[in-house]
C-alpha atoms as one frame of an Amber mdcrd trajectory, in Angstrom:
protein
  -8.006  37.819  37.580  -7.797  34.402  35.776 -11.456  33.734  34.317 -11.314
  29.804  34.830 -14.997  29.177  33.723 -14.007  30.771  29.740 -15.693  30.330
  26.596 -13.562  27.795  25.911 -14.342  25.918  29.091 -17.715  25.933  28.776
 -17.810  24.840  25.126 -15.578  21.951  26.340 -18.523  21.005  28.329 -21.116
  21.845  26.001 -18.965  19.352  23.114 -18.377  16.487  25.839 -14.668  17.170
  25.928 -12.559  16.475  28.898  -9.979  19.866  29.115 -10.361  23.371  27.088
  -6.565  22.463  25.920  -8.747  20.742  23.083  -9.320  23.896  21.167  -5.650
  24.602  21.012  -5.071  21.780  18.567  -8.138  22.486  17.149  -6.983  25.605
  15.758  -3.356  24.300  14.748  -4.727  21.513  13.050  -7.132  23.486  11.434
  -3.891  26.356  10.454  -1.012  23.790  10.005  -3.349  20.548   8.416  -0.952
  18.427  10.616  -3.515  15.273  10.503  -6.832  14.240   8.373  -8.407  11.272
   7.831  -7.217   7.957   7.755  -3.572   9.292   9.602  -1.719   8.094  11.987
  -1.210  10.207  15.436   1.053   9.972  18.433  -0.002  12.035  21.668   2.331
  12.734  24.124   0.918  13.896  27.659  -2.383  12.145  26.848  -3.588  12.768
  30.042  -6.931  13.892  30.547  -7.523  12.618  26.798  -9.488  15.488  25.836
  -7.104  15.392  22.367  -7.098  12.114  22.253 -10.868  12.512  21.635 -10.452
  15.489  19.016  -7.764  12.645  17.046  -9.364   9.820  16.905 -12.517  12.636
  15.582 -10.432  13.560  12.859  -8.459  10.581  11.965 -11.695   7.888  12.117
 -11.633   4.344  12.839  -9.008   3.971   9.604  -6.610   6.079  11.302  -4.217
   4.486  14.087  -4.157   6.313  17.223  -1.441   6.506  20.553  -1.117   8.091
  23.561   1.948   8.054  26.249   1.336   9.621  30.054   2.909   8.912  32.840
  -0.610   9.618  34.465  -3.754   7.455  33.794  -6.072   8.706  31.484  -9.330
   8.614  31.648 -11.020   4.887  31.141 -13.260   5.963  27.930 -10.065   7.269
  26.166  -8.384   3.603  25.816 -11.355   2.605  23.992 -10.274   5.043  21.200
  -6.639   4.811  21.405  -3.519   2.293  22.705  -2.341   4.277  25.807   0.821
   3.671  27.142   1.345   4.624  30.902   5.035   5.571  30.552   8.241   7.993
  30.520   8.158   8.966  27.014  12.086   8.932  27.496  11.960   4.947  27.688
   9.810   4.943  24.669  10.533   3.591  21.247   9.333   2.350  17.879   8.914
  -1.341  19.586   6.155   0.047  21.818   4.158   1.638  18.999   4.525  -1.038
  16.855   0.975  -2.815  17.290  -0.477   0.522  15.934   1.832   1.873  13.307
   5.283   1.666  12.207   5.558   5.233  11.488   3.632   8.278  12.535   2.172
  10.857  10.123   2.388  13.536  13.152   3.464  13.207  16.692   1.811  16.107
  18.990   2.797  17.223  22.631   0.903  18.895  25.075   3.119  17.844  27.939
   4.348  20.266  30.450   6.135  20.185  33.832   4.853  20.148  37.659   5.518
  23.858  38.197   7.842  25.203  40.838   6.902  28.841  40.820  10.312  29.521
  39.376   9.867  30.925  36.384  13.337  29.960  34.813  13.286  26.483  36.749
   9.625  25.857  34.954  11.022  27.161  31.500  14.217  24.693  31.328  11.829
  22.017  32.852   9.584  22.693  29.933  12.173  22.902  27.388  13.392  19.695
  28.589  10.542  17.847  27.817   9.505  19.243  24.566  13.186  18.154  23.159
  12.165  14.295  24.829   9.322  14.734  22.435  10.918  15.940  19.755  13.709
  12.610  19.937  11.241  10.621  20.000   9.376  11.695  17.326  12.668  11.708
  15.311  12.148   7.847  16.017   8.326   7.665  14.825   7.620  10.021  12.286
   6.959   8.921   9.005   8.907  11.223   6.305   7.086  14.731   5.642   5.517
  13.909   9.170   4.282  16.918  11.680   5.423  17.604  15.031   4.212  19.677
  17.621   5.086  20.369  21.352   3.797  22.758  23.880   7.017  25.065  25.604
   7.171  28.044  28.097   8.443  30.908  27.073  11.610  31.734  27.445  15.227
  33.609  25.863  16.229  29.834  25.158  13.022  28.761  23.131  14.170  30.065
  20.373  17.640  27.945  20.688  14.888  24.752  20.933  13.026  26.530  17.384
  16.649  26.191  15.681  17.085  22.441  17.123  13.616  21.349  15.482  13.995
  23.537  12.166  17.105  21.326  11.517  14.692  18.383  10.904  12.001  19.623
   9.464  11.070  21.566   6.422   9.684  24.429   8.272   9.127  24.976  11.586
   7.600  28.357  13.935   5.812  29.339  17.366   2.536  29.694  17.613   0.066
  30.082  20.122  -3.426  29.809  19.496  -6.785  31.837  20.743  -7.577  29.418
  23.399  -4.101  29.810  25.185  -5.282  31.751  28.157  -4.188  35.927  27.409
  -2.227  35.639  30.739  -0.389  32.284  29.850   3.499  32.008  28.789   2.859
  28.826  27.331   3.381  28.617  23.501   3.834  25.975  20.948   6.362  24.729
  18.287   4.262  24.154  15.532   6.876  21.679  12.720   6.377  20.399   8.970
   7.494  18.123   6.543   9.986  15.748   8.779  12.915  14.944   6.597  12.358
  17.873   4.043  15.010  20.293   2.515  14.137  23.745   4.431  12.087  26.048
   2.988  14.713  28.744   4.597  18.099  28.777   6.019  16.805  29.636   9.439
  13.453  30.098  11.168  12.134  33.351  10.116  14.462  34.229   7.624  13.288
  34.198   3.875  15.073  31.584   1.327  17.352  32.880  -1.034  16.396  33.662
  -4.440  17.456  31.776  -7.339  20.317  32.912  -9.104  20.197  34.462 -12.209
  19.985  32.190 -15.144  23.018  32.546 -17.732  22.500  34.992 -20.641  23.805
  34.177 -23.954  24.882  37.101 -26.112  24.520  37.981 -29.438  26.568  38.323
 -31.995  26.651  41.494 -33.933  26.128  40.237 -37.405  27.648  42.563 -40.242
  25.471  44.558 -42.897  25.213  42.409 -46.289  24.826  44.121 -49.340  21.758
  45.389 -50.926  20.859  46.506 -47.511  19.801  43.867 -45.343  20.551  42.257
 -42.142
């Protein structure tokens, strides 16, 4: 049975956070160092706010803060960051502009209204999480972070292999305070506009060739003995 009063729920409360979800980016932040201090952060599917609150945290008044819903947010949460109430699909740079021209990381916790069809929810989801990640192809500043919230599916992966082309590395990940029974997970992306660490998500990078060896000549035995 789905324990809806967790750990993480109650901490939420305890920390006067608005959702649980706020200990998910918690931990990738804390992993994948996607945002400090002083950064700039786009948040798509704002809505409650609760990582709005954990951003603006981290980042501090020096750091510029957004957030794009298509549902309000909550009214404390536009005191810490410019909230657009919007399709992120009819987003662009113009509408960030008054808080940064680039973005050091763009994060997504969006997800669908579900249908109770599993493979209807999953391309719903995967849908959205590519709208993120074209938009933050728009925003991100170069060696930027990007991170977006998917079902799982047999076609995530095909999503992993669309993001790893634009970023130096890119994986899933789900973190402790995804509920045990959940089939959400997350694309966790680094270093926007980076050669690849690998060829291919998962797969090692090749070593270096071999570096040229010269030979030696054989050198002849002089007289009185020596070489």
């Amino acid at each position: 049975m789905r324990k809806l009063h967790d750990a993480f729920f109650k901490q939420a409360k305890r920390e006067g956070y608005f959702a649980r979800s706020v200990y998910k980016l918690e931990a990738m932040n804390r992993k994948f160092k996607l945002f400090k201090k002083g950064d700039s952060v786009l948040d798509l599917g704002s809505s409650p706010g609760s990582w709005i609150q954990l951003i603006r945290k981290v980042v501090g008044e020096k750091g510029a803060v957004a957030g794009v819903d298509i549902t309000p947010v909550k009214p404390s949460v536009k005191k810490m960051a410019m909230i657009l109430q919007k399709d992120i699909i009819l987003c662009g740079p113009e509408d960030f502009a008054p808080v940064a021209k680039r973005f050091d990381a763009v994060v997504s916790d969006m997800a669908p209204n579900t249908s109770g069809i599993r493979i209807t929810d999953q391309a719903a989801s995967l849908a959205l999480a590519e709208n993120a990640l074209n938009l933050a192809k728009k925003v991100l500043k170069k060696g930027g972070h990007f991170v977006a919230k998917i079902f799982e599916s047999p076609e995530a992966p095909e999503l992993l292999m669309l993001v790893a082309k634009e970023f130096r590395e890119a994986q899933f990940y789900k973190p402790p305070a995804s509920r045990a029974e959940s089939f959400e997970t997350f694309v966790v992306a680094q270093g926007f506009g980076l050669p690849p660490l690998a060829s291919a998500p998962g797969e090692e990078a090749p070593p270096p060739p071999p570096k040229p060896t010269q030979r030696k000549k054989k050198r002849g035995k002089r007289k009185g003995g020596r070489y």
